[in-house]
TIRO-2110 file (N, C-alpha, C; in Angstrom, 1 decimal):
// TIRO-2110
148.8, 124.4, 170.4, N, 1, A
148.2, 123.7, 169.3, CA, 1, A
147.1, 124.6, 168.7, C, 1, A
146.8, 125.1, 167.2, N, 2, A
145.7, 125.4, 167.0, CA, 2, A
144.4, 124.4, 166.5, C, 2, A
143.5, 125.4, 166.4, N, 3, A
142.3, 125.1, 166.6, CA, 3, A
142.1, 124.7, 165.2, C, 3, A
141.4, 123.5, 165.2, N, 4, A
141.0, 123.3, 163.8, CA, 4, A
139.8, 124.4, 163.4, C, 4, A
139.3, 125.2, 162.2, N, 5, A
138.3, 125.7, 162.0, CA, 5, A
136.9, 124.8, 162.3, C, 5, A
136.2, 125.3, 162.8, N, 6, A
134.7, 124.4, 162.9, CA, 6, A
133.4, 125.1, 162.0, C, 6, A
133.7, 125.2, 161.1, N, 7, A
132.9, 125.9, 160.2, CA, 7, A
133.3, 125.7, 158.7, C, 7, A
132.2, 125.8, 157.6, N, 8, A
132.8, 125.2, 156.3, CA, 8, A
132.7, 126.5, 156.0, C, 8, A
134.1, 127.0, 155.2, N, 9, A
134.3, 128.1, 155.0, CA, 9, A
133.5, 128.7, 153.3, C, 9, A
133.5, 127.4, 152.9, N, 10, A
132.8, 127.7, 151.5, CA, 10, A
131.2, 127.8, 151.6, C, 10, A
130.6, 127.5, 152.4, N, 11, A
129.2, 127.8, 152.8, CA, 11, A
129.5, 128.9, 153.5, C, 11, A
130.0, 129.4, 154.2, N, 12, A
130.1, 131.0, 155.0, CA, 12, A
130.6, 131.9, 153.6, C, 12, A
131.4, 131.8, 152.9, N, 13, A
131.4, 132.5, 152.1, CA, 13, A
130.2, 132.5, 151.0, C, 13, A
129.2, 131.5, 150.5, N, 14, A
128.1, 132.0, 149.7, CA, 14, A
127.1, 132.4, 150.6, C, 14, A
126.6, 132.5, 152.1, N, 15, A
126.1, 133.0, 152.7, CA, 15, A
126.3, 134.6, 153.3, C, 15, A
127.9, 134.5, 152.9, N, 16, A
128.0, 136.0, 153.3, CA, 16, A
128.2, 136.8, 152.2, C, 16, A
127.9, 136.2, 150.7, N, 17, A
127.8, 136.8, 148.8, CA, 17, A
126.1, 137.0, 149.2, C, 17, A
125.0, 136.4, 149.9, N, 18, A
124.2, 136.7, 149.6, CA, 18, A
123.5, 137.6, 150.4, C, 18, A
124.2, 137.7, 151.7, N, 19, A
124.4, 139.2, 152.9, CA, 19, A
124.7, 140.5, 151.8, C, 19, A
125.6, 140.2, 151.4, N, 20, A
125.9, 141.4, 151.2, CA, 20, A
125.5, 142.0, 149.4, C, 20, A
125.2, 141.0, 148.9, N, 21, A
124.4, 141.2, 147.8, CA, 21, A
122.6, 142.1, 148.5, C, 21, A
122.8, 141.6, 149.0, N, 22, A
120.9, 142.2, 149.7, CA, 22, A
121.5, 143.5, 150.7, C, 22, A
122.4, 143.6, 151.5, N, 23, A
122.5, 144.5, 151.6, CA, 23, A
123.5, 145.8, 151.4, C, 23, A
124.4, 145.4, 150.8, N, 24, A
125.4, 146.0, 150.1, CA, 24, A
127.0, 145.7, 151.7, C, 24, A
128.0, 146.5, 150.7, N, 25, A
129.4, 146.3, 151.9, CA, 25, A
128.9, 147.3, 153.2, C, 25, A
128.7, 148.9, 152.6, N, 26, A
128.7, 149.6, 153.8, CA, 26, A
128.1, 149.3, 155.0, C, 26, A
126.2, 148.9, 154.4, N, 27, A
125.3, 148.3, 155.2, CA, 27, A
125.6, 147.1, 156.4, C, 27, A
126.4, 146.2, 155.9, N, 28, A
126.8, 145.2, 156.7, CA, 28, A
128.1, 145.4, 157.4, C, 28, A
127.9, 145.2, 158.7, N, 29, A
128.9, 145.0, 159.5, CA, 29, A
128.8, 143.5, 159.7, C, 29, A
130.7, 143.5, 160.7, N, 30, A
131.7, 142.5, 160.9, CA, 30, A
130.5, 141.5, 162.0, C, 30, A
129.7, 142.1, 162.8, N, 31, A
128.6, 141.9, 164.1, CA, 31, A
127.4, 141.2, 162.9, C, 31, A
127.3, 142.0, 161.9, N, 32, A
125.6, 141.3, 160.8, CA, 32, A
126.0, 139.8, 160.1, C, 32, A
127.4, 140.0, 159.8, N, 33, A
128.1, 138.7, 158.8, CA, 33, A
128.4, 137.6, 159.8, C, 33, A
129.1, 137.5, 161.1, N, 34, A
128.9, 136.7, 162.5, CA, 34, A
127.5, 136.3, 162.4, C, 34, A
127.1, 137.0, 163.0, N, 35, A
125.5, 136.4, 162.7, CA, 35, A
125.0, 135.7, 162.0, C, 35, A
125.0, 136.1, 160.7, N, 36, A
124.5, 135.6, 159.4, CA, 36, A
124.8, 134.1, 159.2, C, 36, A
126.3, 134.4, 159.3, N, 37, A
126.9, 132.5, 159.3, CA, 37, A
127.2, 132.2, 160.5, C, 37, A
127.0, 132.4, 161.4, N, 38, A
127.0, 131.8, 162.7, CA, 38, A
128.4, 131.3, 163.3, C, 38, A
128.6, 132.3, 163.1, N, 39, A
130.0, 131.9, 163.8, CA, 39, A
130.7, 133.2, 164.7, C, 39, A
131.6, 133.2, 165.8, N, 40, A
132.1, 134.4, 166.1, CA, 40, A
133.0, 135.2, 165.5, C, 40, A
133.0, 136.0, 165.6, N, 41, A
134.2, 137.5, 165.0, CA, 41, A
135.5, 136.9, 164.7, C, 41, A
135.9, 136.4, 166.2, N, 42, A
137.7, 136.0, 165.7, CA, 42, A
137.5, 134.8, 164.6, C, 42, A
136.5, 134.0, 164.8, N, 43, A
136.7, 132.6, 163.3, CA, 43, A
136.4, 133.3, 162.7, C, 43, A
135.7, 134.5, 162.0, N, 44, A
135.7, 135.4, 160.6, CA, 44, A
136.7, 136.0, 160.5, C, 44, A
137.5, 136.7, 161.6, N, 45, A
138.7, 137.4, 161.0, CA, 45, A
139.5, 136.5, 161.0, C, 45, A
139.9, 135.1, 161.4, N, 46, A
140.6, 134.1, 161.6, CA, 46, A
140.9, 133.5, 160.0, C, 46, A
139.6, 133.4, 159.5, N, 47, A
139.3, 132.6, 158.3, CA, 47, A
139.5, 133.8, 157.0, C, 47, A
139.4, 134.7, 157.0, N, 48, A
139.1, 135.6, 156.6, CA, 48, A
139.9, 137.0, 156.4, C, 48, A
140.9, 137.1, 157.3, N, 49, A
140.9, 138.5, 157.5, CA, 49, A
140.7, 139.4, 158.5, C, 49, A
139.5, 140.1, 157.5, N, 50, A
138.5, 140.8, 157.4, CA, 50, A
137.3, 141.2, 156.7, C, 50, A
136.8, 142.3, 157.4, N, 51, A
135.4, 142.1, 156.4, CA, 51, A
135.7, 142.2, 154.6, C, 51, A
137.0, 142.8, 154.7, N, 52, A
137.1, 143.2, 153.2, CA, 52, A
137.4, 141.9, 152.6, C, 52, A
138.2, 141.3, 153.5, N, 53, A
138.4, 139.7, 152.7, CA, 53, A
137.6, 138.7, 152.4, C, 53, A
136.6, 138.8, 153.5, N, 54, A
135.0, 138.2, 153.2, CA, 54, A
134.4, 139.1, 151.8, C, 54, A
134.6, 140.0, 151.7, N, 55, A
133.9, 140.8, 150.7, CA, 55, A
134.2, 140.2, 148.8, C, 55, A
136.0, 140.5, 149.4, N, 56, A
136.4, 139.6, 147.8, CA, 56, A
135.9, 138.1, 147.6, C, 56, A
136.1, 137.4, 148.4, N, 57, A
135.6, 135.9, 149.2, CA, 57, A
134.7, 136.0, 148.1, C, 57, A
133.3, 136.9, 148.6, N, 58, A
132.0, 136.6, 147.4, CA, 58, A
131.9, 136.9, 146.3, C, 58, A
132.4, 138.2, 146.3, N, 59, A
132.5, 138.5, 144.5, CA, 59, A
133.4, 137.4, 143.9, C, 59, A
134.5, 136.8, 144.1, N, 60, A
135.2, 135.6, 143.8, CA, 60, A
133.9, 134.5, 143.4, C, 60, A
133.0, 134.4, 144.7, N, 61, A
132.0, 133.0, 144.4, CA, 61, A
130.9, 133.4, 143.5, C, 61, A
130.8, 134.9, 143.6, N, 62, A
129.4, 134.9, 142.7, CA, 62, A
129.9, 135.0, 141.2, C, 62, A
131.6, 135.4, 141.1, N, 63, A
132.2, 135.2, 139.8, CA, 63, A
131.9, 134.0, 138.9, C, 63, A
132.7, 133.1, 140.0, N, 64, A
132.6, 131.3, 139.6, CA, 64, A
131.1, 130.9, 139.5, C, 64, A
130.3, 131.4, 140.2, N, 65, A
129.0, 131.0, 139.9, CA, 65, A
127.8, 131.8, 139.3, C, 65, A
127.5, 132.8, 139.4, N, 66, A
126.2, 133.2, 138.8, CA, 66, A
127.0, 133.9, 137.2, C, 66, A
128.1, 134.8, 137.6, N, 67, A
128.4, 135.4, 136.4, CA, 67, A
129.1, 134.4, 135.6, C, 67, A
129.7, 133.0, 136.0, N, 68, A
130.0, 132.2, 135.1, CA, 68, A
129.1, 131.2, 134.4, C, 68, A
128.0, 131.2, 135.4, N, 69, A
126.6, 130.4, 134.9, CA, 69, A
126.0, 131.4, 133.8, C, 69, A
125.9, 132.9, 133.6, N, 70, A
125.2, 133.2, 132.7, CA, 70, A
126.6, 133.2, 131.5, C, 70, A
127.9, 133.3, 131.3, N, 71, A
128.8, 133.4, 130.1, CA, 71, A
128.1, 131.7, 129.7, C, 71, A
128.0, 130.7, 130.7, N, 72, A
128.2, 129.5, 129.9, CA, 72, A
126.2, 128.7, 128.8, C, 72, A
125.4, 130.0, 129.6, N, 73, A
124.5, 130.5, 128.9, CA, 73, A
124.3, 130.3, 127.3, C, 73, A
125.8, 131.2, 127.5, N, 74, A
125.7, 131.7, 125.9, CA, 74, A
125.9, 130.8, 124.4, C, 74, A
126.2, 129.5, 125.3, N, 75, A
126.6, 128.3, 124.4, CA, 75, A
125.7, 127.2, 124.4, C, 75, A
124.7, 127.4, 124.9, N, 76, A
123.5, 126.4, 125.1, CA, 76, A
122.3, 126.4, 123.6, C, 76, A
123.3, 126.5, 122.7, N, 77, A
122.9, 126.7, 121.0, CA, 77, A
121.8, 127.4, 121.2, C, 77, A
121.1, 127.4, 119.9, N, 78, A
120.5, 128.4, 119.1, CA, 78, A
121.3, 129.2, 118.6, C, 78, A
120.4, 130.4, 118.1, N, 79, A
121.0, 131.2, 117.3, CA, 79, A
121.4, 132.3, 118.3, C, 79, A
122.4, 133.4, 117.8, N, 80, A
123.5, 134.5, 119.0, CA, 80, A
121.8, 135.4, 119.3, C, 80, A
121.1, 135.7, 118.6, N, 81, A
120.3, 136.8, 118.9, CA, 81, A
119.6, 135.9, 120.3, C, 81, A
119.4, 134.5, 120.1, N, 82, A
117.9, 134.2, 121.3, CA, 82, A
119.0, 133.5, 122.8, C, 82, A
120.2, 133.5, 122.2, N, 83, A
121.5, 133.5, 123.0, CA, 83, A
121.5, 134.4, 124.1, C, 83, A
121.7, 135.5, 123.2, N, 84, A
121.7, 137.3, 124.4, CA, 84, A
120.7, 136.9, 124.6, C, 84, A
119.7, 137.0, 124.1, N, 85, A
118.3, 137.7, 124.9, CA, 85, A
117.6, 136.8, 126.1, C, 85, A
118.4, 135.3, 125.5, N, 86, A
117.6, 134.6, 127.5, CA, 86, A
119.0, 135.0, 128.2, C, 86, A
120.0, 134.9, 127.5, N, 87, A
121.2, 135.4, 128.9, CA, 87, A
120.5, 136.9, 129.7, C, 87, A
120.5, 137.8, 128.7, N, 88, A
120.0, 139.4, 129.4, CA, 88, A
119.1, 139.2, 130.2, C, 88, A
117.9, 138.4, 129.7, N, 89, A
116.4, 138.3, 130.7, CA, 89, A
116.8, 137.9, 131.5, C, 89, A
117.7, 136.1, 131.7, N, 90, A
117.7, 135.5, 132.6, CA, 90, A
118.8, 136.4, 133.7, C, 90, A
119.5, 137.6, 133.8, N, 91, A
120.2, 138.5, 134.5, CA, 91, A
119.1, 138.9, 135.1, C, 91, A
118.2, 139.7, 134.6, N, 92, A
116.9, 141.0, 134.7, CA, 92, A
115.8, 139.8, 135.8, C, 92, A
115.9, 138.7, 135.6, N, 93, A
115.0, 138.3, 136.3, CA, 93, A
115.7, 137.8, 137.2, C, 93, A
117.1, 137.7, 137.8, N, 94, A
117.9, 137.4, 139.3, CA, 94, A
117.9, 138.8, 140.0, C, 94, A
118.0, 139.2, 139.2, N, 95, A
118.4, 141.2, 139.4, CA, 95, A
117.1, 141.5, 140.3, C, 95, A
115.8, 141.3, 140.0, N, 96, A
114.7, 142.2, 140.6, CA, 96, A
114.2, 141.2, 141.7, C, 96, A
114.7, 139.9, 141.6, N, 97, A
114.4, 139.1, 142.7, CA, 97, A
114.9, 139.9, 144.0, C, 97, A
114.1, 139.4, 145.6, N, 98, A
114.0, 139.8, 146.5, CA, 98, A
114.1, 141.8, 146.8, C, 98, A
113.1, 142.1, 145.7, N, 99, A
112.7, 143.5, 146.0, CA, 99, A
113.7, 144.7, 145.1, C, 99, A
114.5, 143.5, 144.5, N, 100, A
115.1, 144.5, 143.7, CA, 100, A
116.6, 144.1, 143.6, C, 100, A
117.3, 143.5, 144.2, N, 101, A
118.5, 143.4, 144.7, CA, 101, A
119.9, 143.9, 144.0, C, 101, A
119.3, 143.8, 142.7, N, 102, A
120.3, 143.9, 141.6, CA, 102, A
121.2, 143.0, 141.3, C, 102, A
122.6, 143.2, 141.1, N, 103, A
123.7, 142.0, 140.5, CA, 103, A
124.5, 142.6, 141.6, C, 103, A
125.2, 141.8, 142.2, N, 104, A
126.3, 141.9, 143.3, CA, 104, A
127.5, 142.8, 142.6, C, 104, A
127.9, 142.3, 141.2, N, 105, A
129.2, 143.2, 140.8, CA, 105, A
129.0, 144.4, 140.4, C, 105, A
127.6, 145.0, 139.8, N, 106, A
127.2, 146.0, 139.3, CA, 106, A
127.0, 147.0, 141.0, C, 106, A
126.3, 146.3, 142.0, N, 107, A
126.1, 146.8, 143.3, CA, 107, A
127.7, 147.3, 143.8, C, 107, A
128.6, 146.2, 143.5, N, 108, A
129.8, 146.3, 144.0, CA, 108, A
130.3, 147.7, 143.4, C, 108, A
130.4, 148.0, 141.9, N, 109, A
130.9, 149.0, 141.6, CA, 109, A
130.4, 150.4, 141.5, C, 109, A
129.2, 150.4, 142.1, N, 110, A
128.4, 151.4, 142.3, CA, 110, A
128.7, 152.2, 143.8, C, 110, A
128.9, 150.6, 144.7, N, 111, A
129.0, 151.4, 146.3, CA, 111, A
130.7, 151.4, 146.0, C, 111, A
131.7, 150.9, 145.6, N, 112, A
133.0, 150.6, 146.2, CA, 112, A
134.1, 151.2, 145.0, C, 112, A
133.6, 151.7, 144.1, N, 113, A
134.8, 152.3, 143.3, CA, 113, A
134.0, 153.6, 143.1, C, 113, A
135.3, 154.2, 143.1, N, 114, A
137.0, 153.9, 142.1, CA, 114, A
137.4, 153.7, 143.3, C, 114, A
137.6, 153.8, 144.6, N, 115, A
138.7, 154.0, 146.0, CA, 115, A
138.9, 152.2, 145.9, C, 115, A
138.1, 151.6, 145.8, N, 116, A
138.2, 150.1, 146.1, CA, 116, A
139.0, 149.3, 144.8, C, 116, A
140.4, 148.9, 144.9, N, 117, A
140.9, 149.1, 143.7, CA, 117, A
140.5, 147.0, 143.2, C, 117, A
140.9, 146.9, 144.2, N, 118, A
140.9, 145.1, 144.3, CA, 118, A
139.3, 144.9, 144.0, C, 118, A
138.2, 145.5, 144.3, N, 119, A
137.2, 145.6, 143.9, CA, 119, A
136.7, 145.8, 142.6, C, 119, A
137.4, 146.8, 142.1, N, 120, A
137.9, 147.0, 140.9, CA, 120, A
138.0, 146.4, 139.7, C, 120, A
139.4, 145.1, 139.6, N, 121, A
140.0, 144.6, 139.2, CA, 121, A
138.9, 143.1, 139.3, C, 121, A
138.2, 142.7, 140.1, N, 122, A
137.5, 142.0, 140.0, CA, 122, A
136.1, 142.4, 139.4, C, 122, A
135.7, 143.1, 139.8, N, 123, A
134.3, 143.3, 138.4, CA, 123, A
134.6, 143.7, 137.2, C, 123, A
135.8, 144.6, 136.7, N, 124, A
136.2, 144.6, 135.6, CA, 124, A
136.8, 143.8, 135.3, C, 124, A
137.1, 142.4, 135.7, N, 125, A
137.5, 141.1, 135.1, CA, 125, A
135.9, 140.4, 134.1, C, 125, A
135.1, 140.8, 135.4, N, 126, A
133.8, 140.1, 135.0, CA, 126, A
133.5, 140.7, 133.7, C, 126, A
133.4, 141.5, 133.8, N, 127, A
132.7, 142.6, 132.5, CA, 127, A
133.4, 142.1, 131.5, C, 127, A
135.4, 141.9, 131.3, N, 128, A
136.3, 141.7, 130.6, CA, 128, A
135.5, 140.3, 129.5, C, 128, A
135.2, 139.5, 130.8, N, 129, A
135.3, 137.7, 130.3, CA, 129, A
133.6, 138.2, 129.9, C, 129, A
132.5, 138.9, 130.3, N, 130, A
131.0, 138.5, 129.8, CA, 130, A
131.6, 139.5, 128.0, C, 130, A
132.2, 140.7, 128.1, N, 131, A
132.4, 141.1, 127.4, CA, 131, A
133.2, 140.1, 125.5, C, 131, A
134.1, 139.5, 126.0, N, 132, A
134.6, 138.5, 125.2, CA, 132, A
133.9, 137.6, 125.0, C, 132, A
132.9, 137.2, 125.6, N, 133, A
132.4, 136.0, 126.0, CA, 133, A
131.0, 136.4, 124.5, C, 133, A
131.1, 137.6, 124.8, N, 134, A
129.6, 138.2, 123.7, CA, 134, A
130.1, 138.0, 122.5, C, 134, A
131.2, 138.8, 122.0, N, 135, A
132.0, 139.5, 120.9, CA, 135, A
132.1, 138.0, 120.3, C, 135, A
132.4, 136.6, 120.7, N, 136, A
133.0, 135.7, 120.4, CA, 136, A
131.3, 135.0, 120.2, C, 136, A
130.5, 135.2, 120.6, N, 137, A
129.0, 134.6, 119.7, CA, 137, A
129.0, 135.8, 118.4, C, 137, A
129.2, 136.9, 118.9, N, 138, A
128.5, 138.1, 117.6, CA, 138, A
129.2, 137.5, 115.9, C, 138, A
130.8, 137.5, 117.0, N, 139, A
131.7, 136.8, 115.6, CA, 139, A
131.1, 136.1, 115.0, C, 139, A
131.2, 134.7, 115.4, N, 140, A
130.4, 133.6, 114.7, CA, 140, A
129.0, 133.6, 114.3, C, 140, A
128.3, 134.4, 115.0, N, 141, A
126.6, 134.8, 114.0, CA, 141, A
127.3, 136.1, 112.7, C, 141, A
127.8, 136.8, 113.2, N, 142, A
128.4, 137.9, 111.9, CA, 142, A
128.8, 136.4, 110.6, C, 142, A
129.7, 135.5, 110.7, N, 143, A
130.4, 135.1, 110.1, CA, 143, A
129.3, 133.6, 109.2, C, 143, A
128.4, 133.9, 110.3, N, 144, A
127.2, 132.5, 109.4, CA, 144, A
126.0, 133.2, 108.7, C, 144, A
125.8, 134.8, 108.9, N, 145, A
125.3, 135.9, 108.1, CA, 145, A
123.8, 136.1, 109.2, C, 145, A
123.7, 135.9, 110.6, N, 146, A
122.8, 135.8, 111.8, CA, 146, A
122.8, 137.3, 112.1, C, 146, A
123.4, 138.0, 112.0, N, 147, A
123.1, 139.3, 112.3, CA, 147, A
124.0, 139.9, 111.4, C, 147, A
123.6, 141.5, 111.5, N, 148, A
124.5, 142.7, 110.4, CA, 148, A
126.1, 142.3, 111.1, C, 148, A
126.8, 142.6, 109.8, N, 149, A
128.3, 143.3, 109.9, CA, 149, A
128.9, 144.6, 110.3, C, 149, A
127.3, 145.5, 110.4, N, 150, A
128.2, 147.0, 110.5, CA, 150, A
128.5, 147.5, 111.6, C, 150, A
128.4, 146.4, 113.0, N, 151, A
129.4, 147.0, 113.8, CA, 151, A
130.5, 146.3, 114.5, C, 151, A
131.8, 146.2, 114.5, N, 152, A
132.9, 145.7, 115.2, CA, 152, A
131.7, 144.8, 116.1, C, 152, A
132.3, 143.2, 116.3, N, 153, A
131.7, 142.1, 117.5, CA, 153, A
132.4, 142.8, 119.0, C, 153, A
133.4, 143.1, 119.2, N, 154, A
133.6, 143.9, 120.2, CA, 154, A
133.0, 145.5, 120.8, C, 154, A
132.9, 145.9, 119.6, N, 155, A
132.1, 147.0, 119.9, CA, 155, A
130.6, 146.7, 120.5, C, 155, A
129.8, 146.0, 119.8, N, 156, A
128.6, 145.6, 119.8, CA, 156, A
128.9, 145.2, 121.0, C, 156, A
129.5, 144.3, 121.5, N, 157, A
129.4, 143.2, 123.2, CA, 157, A
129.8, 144.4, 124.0, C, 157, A
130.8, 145.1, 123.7, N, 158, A
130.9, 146.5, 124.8, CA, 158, A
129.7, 147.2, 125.3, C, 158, A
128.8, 147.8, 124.1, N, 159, A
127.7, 148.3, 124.1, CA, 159, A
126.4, 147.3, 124.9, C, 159, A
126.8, 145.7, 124.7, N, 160, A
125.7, 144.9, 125.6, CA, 160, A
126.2, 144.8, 127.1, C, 160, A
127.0, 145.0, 127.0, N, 161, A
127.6, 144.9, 128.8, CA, 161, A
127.6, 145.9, 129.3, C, 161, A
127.4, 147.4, 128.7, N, 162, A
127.0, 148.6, 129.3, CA, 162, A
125.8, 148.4, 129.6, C, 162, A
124.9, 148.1, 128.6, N, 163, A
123.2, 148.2, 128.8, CA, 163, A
122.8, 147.4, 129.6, C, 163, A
123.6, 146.0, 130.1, N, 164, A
123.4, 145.1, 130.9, CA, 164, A
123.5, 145.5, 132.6, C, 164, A
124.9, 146.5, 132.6, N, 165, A
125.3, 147.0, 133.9, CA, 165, A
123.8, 148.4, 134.2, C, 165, A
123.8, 148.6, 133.1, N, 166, A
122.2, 149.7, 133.3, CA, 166, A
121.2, 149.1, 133.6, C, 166, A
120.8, 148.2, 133.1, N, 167, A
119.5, 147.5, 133.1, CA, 167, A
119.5, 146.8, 134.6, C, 167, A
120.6, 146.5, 135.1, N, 168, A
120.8, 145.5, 136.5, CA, 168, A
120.7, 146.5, 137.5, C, 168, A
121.0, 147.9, 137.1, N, 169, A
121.0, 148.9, 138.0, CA, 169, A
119.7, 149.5, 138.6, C, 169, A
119.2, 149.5, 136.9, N, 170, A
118.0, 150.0, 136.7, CA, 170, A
116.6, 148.5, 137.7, C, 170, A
116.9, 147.0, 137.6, N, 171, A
115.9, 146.7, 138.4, CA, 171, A
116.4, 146.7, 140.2, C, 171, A
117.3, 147.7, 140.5, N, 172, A
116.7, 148.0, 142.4, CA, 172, A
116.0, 148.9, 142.1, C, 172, A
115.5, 150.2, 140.9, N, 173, A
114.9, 151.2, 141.1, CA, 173, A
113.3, 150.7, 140.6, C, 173, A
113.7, 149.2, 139.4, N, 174, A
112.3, 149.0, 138.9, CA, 174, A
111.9, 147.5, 139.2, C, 174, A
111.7, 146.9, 140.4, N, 175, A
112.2, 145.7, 140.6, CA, 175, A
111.3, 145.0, 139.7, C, 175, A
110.7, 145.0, 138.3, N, 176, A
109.8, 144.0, 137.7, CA, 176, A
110.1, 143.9, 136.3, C, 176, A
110.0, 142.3, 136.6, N, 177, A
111.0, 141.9, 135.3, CA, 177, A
109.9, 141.9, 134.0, C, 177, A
109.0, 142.2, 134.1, N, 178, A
107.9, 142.4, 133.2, CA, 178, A
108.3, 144.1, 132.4, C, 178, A
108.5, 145.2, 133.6, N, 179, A
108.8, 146.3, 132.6, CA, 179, A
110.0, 146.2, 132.3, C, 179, A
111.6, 145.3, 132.1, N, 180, A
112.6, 145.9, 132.2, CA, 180, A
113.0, 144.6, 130.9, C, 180, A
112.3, 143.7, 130.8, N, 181, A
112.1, 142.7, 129.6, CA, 181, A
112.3, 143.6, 128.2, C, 181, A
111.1, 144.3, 128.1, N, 182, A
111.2, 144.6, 126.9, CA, 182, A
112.1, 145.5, 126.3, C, 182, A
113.1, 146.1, 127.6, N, 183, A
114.3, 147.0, 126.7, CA, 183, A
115.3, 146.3, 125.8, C, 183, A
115.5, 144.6, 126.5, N, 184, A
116.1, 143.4, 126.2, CA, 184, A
115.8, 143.8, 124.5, C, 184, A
114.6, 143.8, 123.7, N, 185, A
114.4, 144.1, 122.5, CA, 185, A
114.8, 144.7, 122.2, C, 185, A
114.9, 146.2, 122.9, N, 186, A
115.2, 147.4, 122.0, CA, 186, A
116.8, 147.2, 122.0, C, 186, A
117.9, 146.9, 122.8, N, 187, A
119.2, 146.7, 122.8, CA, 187, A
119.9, 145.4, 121.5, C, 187, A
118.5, 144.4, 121.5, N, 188, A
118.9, 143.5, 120.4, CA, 188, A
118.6, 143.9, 118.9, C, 188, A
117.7, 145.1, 119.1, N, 189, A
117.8, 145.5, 117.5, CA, 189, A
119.1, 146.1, 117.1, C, 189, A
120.2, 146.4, 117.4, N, 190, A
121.7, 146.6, 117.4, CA, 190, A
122.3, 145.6, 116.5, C, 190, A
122.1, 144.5, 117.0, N, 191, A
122.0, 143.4, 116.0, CA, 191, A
121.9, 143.2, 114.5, C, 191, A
121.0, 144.3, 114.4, N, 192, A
120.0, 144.2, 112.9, CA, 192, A
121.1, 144.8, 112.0, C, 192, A
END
């Protein structure tokens, strides 16, 4: 007969997104994530896998939740320019929390690609959907006369999701959301 699981698997997985957001994949072993959610090795690889499966597990949760919490940001009205700029801040100021920590997908594709292809495919989804997600406010401010026309709405959201994956990078090296605010400006004069 098997064993029913004794553990909520959706609380072990945002407990083990926030393991490994703080310390990255390499850093954590299969022995740190046991621990962490309290459970033994065979119910993690039971439930799981492996550690790589736990790994997609989070980037999956932190998809559905933080990176879908800041696209749905972008629709909490006003105008597109004050749109980006609490979306970007409100990233820069999760980013420098706990000493710096950064963004889990930006961390992800820093430690795990190009070899990590499923890794991959999942933060370049993220980027895909924050990327569209921009282009589709810029449109509609382009089209209500909110900002200039002279650059493609795609082009423009490309160029904010680059500066965004910089900027998230840039607070584990700067962890204070006081110096890394005001680039938030210089990227929204693009806009102009």
């Amino acid at each position: 007969m098997a064993r029913t699981r004794e553990f909520d698997t959706e609380a072990a997985v945002s407990r083990a997104m926030e393991l490994f957001w703080t310390r990255g994949y390499e850093a954590t072993s299969v022995r740190d994530l046991a621990g962490h959610l309290g459970i033994g090795q065979g119910s993690l690889y039971a439930a799981f896998g492996d550690k790589d499966g736990l790994y997609r597990a989070a980037l999956e949760r932190y998809r559905a939740t933080l990176a879908a919490e800041a696209l749905r940001s972008l629709d909490e009205g006003g105008d597109a320019r004050s749109a980006i700029r609490s979306m970007l801040v409100g990233r820069v100021r999760i980013a420098v929390e706990q000493g710096g920590r950064g963004c889990l997908a930006a961390n992800a594709a820093c430690e795990r690609l190009p070899e990590d292809q499923a890794t991959r495919r999942t933060v370049g989804d993220m980027q895909d959907a924050s990327r569209d997600a921009i282009a589709d406010v810029l449109r509609g401010a382009a089209e209500r006369g909110e900002i200039s026309t002279r650059h493609d709405p795609h082009t423009l959201a490309a160029f904010l999701v680059t500066f965004l994956n910089g900027l998230l990078v840039s607070a584990k090296i700067t962890p204070d959301a006081g110096a890394l605010e005001p680039l938030v400006e210089v990227a929204l004069a693009a806009l102009d």
